[in-house]
C-alpha positions, -999 to 999 in steps of 0.1 A, spaced: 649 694 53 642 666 80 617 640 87 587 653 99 581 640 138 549 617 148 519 635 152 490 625 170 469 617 143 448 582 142 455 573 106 485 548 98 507 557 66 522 528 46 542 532 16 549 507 -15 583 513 -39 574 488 -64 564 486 -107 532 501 -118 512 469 -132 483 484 -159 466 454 -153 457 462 -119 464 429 -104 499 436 -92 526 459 -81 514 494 -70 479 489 -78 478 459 -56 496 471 -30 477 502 -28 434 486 -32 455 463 -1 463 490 22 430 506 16 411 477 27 434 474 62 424 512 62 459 523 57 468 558 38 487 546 10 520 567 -3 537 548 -33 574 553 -55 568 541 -87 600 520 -101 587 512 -133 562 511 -156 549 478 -175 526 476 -201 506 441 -190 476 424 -188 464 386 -172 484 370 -202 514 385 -201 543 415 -201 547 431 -231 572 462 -225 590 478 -190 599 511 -188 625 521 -159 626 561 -148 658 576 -141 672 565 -106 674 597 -95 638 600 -101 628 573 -82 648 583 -50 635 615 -52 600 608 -52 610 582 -18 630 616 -4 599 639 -8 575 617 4 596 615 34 598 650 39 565 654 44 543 627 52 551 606 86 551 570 74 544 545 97 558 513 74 570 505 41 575 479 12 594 475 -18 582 452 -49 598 451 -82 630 474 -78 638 468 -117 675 476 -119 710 479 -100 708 514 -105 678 524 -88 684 497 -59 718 518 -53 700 551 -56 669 541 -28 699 527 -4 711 560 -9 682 574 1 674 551 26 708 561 47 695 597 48 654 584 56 654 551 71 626 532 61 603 523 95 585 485 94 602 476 61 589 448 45 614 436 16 591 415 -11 627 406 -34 608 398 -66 636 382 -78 621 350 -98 584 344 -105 566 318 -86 569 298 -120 609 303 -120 611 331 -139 640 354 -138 631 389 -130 660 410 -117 697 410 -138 727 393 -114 743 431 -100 710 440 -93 705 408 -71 739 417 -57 731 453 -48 693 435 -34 712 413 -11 743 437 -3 720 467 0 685 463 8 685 431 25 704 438 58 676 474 60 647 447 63 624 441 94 607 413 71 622 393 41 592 376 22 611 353 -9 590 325 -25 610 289 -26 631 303 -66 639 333 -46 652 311 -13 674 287 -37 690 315 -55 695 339 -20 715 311 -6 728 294 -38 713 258 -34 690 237 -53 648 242 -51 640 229 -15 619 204 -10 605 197 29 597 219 58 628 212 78 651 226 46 630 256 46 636 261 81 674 257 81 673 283 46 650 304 66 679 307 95 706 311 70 686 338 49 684 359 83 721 359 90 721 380 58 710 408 76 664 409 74 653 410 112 626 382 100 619 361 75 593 349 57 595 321 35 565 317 11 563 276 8 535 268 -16 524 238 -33 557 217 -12 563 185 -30 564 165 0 556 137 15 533 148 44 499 165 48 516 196 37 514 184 4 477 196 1 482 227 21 500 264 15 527 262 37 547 297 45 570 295 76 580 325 92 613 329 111 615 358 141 651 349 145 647 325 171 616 309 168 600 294 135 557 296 132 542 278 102 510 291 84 488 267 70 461 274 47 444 244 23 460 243 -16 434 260 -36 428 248 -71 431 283 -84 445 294 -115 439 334 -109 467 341 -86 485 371 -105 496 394 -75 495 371 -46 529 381 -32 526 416 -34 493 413 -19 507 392 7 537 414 15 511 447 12 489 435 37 519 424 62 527 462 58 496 475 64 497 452 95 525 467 108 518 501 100 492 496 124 513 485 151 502 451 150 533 425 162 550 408 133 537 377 140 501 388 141 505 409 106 517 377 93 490 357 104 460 380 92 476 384 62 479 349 59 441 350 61 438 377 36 454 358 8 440 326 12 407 347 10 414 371 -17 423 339 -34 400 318 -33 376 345 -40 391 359 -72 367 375 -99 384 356 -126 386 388 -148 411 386 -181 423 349 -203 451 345 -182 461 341 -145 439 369 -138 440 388 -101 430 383 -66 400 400 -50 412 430 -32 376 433 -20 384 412 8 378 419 47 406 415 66 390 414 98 364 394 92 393 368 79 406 368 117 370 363 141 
């Protein structure tokens, strides 16, 4: 059965292949209140299942490989999709069975989120299924979005420290195959203004842009790259360029964060409530 063709209709389709998070703040949930609000369709593949809240993980359940693919392939099918994303891809296994299916129903606008370390350092994916990430996955992407842990460990060096070594990993992460990159800078320990500023700096593969946002003092920031990586999809899926789905979602974040509801004891989520166009005027 093929890929259906484009039809005329008026209403972009995104997709999101990521973990379910039953807290709400992350992961498919995110992903999909984020598409909603750039008034994208949302489709999702559901990798795993976590049993969470704002103060931790507690228990992960993975679904067959097989499983997972299949629910990409019929999606696919069916339903023309304008971009996609992938999250938390969980194991080797399933990362080998979606490259499978990506060969037989490439992805369109894909936006690679590698959710490979947590923003606090925090390993999240075992070492063959980094390998089959970077081997399989990687070289598929239009747009690579790793946080600084995920940089160091895609390129083997130590944490970075300064702009310029982010731009240098930037150009070395894109000779591993992603059409763009963009590298999510934080809180930068260094020793210019950027050190009270969110820094990301986005690499087209010739020229580098650098979004600036002011640091927030914000402890409820559960989510914030899949957020950040939903809403670049969503951007896309409505033909924006890359550069300008970048910068509104740029917007959206520092937004959705600063504005968080503070729900849960922990690093509780963002607000998805958001309006991403207002965030551009």
């Amino acid at each position: 059965m093929g890929r259906p063709s484009h039809s005329s209709r008026s209403l972009p389709v995104a997709m999101t292949i990521a973990g379910s998070d039953s807290g709400g703040g992350a992961g498919i949930q995110a992903d999909l209140k984020t598409f909603h609000q750039f008034g994208v369709y949302g489709t999702s593949v559901i990798t795993a299942l976590t049993a969470q809240n704002t103060l931790g993980v507690t228990a992960i359940h993975t679904p067959p490989p097989e499983f997972v693919a299949e629910q990409y392939r019929q999606v696919m099918t069916d339903i023309t999709i304008d971009a996609v994303k992938t999250g938390m891809l969980a194991t080797g296994a399933i990362i080998t069975a979606l490259a499978e299916a990506f060969e037989e129903f490439p992805p369109p606008n894909l936006v690679v989120d590698p959710v490979m370390i947590s923003s606090a350092g925090s390993r999240l994916l075992e070492p063959d299924a980094e390998e089959a990430l970077i081997g399989r996955i990687l070289p598929l992407a239009d747009l690579l979005t790793p946080n600084l842990h995920e940089t160091a460990v895609l390129l083997g060096t130590d944490p970075l420290s300064t702009l310029a070594e982010i731009r240098e990993a930037a150009k070395a992460i894109a000779s591993l195959g992603p059409g763009a990159v963009l590298i999510k800078g934080g809180h930068l320990p260094v020793e210019t203004d950027a050190a009270e500023e969110a820094v990301d700096i986005l690499y087209d593969g010739s020229t580098f842009t650098e979004l600036r946002a002011p640091l927030l003092d914000q402890k409820h920031t559960h989510g914030t790259g899949c957020t950040l990586s939903a809403a670049i999809t969503a951007g896309l899926a409505k033909g924006d360029s890359m550069a300008d789905a970048v910068q509104r979602a740029k917007a959206f974040i520092t937004e959705a964060i600063r504005s968080a509801p503070g729900l849960g004891h922990g690093t509780g989520p963002l607000n998805h409530f958001v309006d991403p166009m207002k965030e551009t005027d």
